[in-house]
Biotite code that builds the C-alpha atoms (Angstrom):
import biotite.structure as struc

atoms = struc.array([
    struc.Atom([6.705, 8.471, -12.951], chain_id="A", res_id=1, res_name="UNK", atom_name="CA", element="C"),
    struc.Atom([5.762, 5.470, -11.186], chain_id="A", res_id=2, res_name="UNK", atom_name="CA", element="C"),
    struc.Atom([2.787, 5.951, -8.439], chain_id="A", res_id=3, res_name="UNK", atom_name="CA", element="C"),
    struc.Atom([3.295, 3.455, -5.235], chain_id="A", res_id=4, res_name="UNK", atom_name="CA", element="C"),
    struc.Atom([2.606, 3.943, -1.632], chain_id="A", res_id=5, res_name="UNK", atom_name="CA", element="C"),
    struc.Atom([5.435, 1.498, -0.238], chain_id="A", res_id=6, res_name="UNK", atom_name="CA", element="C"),
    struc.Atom([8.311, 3.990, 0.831], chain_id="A", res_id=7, res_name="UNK", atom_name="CA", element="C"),
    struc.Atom([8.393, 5.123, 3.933], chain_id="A", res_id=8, res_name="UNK", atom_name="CA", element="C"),
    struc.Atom([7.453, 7.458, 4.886], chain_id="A", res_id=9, res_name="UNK", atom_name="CA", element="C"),
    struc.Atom([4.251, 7.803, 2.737], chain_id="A", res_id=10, res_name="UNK", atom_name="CA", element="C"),
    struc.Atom([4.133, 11.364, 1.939], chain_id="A", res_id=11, res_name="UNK", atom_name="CA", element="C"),
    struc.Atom([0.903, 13.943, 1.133], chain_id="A", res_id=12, res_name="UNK", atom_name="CA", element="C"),
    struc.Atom([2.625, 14.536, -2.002], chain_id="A", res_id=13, res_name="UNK", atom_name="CA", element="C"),
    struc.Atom([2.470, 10.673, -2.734], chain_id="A", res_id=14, res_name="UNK", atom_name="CA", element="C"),
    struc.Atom([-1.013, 10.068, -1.748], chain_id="A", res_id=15, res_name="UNK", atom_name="CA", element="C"),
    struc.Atom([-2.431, 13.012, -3.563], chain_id="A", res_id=16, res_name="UNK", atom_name="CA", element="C"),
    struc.Atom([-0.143, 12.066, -6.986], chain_id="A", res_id=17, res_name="UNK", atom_name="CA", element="C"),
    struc.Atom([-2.206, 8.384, -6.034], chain_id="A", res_id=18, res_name="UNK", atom_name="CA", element="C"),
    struc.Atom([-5.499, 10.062, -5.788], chain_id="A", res_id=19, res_name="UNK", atom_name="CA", element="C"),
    struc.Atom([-5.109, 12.585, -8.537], chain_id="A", res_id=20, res_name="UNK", atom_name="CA", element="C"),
    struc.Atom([-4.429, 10.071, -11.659], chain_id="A", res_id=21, res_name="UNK", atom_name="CA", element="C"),
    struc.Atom([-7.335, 7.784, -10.168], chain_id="A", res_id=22, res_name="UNK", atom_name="CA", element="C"),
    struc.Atom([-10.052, 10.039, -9.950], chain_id="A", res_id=23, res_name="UNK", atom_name="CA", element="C"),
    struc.Atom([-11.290, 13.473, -11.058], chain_id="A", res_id=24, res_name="UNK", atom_name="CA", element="C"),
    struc.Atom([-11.349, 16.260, -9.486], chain_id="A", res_id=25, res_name="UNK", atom_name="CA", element="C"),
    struc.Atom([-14.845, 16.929, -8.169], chain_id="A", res_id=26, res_name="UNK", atom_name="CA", element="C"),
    struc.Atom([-15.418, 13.220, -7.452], chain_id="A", res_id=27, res_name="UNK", atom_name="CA", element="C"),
    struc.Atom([-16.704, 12.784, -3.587], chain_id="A", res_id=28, res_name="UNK", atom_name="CA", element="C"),
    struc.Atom([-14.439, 10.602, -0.754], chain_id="A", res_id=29, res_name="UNK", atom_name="CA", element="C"),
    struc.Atom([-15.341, 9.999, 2.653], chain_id="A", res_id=30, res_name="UNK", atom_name="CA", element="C"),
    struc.Atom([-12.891, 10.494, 4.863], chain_id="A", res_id=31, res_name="UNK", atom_name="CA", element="C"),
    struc.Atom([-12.936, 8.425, 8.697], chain_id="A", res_id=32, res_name="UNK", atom_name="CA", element="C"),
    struc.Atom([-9.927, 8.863, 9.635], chain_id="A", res_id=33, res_name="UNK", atom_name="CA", element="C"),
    struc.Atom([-7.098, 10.911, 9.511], chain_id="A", res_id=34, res_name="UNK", atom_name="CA", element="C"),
    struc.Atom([-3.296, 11.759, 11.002], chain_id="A", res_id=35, res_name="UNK", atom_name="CA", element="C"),
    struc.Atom([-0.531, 13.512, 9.249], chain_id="A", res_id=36, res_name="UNK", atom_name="CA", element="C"),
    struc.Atom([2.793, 15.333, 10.385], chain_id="A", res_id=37, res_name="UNK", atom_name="CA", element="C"),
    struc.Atom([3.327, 18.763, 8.509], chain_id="A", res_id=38, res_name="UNK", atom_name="CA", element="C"),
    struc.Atom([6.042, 20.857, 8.849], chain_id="A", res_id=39, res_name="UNK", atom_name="CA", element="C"),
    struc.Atom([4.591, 23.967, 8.444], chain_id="A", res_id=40, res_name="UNK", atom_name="CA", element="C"),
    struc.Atom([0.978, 25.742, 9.242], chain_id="A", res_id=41, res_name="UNK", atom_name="CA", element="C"),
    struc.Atom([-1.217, 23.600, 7.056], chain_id="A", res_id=42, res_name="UNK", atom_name="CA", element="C"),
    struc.Atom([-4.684, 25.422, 7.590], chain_id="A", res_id=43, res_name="UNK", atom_name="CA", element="C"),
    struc.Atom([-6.858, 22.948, 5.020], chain_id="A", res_id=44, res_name="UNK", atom_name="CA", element="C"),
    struc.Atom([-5.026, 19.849, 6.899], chain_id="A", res_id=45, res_name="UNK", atom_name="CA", element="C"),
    struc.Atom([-5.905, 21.134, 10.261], chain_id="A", res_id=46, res_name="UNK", atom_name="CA", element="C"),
    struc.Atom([-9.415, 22.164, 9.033], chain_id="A", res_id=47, res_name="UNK", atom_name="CA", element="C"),
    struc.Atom([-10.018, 18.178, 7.136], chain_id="A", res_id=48, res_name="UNK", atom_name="CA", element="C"),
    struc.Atom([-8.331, 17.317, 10.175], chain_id="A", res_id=49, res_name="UNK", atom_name="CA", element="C"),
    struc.Atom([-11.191, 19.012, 12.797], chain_id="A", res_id=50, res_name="UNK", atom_name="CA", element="C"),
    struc.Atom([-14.195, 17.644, 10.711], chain_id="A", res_id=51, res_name="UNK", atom_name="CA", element="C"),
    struc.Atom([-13.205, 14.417, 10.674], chain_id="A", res_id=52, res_name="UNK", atom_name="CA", element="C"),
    struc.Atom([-13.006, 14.180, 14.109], chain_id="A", res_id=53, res_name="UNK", atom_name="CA", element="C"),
    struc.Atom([-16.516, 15.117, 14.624], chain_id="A", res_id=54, res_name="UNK", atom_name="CA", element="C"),
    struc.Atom([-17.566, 11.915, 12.231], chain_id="A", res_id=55, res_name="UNK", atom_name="CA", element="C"),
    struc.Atom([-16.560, 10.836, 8.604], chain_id="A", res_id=56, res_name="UNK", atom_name="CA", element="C"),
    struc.Atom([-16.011, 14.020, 6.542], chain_id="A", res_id=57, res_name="UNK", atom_name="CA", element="C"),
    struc.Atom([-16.811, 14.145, 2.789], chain_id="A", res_id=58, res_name="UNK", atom_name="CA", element="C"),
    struc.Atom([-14.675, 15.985, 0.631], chain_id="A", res_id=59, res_name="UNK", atom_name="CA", element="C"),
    struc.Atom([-13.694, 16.406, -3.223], chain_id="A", res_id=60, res_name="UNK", atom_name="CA", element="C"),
    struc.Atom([-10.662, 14.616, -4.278], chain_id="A", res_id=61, res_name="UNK", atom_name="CA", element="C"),
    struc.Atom([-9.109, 17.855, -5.426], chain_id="A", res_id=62, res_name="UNK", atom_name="CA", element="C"),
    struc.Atom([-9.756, 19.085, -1.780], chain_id="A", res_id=63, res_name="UNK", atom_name="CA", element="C"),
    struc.Atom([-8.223, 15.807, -0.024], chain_id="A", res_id=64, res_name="UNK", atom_name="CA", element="C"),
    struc.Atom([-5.824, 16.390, -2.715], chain_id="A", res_id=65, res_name="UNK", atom_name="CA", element="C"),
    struc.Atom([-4.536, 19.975, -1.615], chain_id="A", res_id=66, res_name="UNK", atom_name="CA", element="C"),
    struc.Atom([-5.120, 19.189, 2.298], chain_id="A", res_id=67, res_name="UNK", atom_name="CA", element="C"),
    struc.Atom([-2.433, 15.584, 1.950], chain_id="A", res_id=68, res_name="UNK", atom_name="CA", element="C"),
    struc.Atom([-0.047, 17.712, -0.319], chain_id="A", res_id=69, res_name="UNK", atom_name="CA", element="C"),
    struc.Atom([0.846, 19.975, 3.096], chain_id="A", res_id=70, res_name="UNK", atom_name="CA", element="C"),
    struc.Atom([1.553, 16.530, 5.200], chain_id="A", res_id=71, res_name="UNK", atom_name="CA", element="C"),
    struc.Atom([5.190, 15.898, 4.971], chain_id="A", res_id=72, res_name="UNK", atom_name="CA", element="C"),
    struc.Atom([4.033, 12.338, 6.384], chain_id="A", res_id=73, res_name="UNK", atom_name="CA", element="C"),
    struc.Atom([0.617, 10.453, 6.472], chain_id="A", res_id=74, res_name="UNK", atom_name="CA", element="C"),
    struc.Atom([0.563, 8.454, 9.296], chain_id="A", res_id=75, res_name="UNK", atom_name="CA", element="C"),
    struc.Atom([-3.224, 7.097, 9.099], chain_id="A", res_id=76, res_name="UNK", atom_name="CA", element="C"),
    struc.Atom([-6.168, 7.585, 6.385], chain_id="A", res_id=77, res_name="UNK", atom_name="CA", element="C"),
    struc.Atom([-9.032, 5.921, 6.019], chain_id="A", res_id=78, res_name="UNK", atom_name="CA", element="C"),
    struc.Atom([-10.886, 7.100, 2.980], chain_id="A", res_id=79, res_name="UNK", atom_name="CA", element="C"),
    struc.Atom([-12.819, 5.747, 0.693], chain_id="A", res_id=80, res_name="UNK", atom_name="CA", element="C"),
    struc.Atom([-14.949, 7.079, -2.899], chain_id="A", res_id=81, res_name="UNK", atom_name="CA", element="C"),
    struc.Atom([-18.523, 8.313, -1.844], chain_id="A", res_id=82, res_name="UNK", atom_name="CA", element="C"),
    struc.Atom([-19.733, 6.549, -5.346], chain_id="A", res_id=83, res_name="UNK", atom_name="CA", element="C"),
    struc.Atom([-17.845, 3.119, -5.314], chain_id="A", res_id=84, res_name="UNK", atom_name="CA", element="C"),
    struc.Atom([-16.548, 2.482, -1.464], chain_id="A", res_id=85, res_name="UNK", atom_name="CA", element="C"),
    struc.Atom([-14.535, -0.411, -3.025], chain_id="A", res_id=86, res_name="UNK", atom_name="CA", element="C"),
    struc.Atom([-12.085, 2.540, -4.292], chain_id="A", res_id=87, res_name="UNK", atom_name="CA", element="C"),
    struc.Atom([-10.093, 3.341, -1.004], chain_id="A", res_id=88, res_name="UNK", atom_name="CA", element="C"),
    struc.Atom([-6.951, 3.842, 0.522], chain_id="A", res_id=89, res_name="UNK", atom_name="CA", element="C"),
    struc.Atom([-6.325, 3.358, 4.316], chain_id="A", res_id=90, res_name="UNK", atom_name="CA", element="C"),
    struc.Atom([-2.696, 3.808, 6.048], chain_id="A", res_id=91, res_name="UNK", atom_name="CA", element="C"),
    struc.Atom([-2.199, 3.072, 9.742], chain_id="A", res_id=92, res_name="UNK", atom_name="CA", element="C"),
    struc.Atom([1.033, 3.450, 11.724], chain_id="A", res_id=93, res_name="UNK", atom_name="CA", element="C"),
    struc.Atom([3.189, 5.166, 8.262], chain_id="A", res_id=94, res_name="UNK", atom_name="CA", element="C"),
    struc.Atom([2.148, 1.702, 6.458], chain_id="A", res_id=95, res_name="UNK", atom_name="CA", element="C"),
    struc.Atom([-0.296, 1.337, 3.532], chain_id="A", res_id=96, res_name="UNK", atom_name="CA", element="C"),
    struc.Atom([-2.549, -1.604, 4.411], chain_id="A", res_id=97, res_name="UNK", atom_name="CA", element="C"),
    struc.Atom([-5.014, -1.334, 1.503], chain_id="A", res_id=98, res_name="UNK", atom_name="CA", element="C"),
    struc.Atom([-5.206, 0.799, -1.662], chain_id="A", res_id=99, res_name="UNK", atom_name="CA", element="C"),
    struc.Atom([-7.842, -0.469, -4.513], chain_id="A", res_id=100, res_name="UNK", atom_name="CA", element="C"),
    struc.Atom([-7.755, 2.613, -6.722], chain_id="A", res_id=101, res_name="UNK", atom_name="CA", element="C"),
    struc.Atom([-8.685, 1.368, -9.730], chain_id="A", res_id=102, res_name="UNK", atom_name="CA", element="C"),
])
């Protein structure tokens, strides 16, 4: 399976496949920013969602993980690893800008 962020729309599904084979699990990312469309009641979305708008939010990557598989579209995220900020991803406006996973 190839891994890429350049369809449009960038799906949770996509960004959490992305996240998932670069990092483990329990690793830390701080999260600044955030804005997804979901077609259903995504509870851990809505909650990442809330915290992040009270200030950067720091969450596992297998918690960012399960919160970006309920967006049917990321429309912004602005996240980066807690241990090694160069690792990040940020999306504005459906587009991926940067993404140094590696």
């Amino acid at each position: 399976m190839s891994l890429s962020l350049n369809d449009f729309p960038i799906t949770g599904n996509a960004c959490s496949a992305m996240l998932r084979a670069a990092t483990t699990s329990e690793q830390m990312w701080v999260v600044k920013s955030i804005e997804t469309l979901a077609e259903l009641p995504a509870l851990a979305l809505g909650n990442l969602w809330r915290d992040v708008q009270a200030g950067p939010a720091t969450i596992t990557s297998s918690e960012l993980c399960s919160a970006l598989a309920l967006a049917s579209q990321v429309v912004s995220l602005d996240a980066w690893l807690q241990e090694n900020p160069s690792v990040k991803i940020l999306i504005e406006d459906g587009v991926t800008v940067e993404c140094h996973l590696s």
